[in-house]
N, C-alpha and C positions, 0 to 999 in steps of 0.2 A: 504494500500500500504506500503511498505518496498523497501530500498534501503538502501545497503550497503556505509554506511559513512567513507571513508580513513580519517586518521588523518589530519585533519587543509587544508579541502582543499582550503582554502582562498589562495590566491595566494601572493607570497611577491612584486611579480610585475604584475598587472592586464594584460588580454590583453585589447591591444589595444582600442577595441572595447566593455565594456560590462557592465553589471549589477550588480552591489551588491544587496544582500540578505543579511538579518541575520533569522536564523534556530535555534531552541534546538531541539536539537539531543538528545532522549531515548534512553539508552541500555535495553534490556529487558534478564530473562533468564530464562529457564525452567529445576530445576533441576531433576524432575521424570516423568517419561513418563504417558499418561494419564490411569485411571484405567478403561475408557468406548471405544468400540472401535470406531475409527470417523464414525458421520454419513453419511451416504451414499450421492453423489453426486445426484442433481436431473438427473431423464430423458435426455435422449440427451446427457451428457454430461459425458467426460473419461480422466483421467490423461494419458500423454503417457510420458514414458522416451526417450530423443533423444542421443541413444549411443554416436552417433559421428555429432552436429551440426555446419553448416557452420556460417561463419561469416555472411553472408548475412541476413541469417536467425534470427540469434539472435540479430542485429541493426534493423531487422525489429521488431521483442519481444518489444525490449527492447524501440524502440522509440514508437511505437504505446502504448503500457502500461504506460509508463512516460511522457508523452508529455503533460500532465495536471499535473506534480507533481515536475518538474525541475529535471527530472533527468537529468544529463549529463555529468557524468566524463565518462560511455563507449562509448558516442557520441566523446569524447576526445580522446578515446582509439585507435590508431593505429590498422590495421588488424593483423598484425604480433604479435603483445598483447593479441587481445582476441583470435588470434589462439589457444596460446599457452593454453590461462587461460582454453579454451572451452575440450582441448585435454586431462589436468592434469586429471588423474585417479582419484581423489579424491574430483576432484568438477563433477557437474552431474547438468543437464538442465530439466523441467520437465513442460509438456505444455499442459495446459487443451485444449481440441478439443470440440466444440460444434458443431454435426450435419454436421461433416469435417471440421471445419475453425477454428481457434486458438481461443481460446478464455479468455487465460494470460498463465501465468507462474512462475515458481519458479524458484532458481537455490539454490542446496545446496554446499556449501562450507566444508570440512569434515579436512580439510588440519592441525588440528590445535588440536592435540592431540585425545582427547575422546570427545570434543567440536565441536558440526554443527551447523554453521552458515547460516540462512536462508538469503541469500546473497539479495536476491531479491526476492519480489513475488509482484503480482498483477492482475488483471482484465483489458483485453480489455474497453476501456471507456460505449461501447452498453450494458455490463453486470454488471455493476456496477450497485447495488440498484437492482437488480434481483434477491435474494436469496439465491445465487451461493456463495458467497464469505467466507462463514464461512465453509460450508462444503471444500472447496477448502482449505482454512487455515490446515484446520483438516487433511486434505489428506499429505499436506506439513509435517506438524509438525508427522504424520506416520510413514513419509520415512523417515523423517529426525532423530528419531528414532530410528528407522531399521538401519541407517548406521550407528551410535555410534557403535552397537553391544551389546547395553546396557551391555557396561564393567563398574565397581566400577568407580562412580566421571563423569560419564558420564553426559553432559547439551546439552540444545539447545539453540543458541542465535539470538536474532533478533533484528534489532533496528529500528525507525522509525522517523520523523522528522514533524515539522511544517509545511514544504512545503508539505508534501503526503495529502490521505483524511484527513478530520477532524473528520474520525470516525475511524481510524486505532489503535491507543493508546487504544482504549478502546476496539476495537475489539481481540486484543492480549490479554488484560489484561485478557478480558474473556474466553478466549482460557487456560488459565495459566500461562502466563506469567508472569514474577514480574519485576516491573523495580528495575534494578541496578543504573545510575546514568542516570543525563541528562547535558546537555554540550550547551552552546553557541556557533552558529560558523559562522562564515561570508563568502561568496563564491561570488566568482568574475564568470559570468556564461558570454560566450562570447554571444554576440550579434549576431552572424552569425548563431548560433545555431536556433533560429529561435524561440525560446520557450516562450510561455505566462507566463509571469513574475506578476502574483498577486502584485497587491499595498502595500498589509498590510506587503508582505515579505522586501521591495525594503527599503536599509537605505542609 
């Protein structure tokens, strides 16, 4: 799992209502595109691109794939926010379908020179530990690829955190990845959000 980390999202004044975490936070980066091409997803299953996705739809993404990994700054997100983030030409949504039903997703972020940031990806919880997940990786890290333009100085970045799987880090590294740095950070997660808050993270 991945999820896109904004800076210091600890909060200077909590709400109200919520949980600390402390996280390190990997940046990882990929500077040459792979020389194999990704293996083929299994059976059943097909990347689609959503031109133009509604909010609804991506709160639904995004809470069903993160709801075991603390995501929650776009649960925080205003409609009118991720309209906007969903609509920009240069970020792009991309949703695996198994057998018609969703079964995770990416979003690449392209916004930031010759640099694509793999903003998010992840697995519905049912297909997790299925097999799916590497090839699914490979298919991301493709397209994510593809959009650079593979112009001179071109990367791909992805970061991951302590709260996601505990095979994620290693599943990147294996992909190509290399980490650049890792970072401590503490996040104030509100309590109404509803999300399983792991022990080992809570300080």
């Amino acid at each position: 799992m991945a999820q896109q980390i904004h800076a210091a999202p600890s909060l200077r004044s909590p709400p109200p209502s919520s949980t600390r975490i402390g996280v390190d936070v990997t940046f990882l980066r990929m500077m040459r595109p792979p020389t194999e091409p990704p293996p083929a997803l299994p059976d059943g299953f097909q990347v689609v691109t959503v031109p133009s996705p509604t909010v609804g739809f991506y709160r639904y993404l995004y809470a069903s794939v993160g709801q075991d990994y603390c995501w929650w700054l776009r649960r925080m997100a205003p409609d009118a926010e991720l309209a906007a983030l969903l609509s920009h030409p240069r970020i792009s949504l991309h949703v695996l379908y198994h057998q018609g039903e969703p079964g995770g997703f990416f979003e690449l972020d392209a916004r930031q020179g010759n640099e694509v940031n793999i903003g998010y990806f992840g697995l519905m919880p049912h297909l997790v530990g299925q097999g799916v997940g590497s090839a699914f990786l490979h298919a991301a890290i493709a397209e994510a690829w593809r959009r650079t333009g593979l112009r001179p100085g071109a990367a791909i970045r992805v970061n991951t955190c302590t709260a996601d799987h505990p095979r994620a880090l290693g599943t990147y590294v294996r992909a190509g990845f290399v980490p650049v740095r890792t970072v401590h950070e503490v996040w104030d997660i509100p309590d109404r959000l509803g999300l399983p808050i792991p022990a080992r993270l809570r300080v």
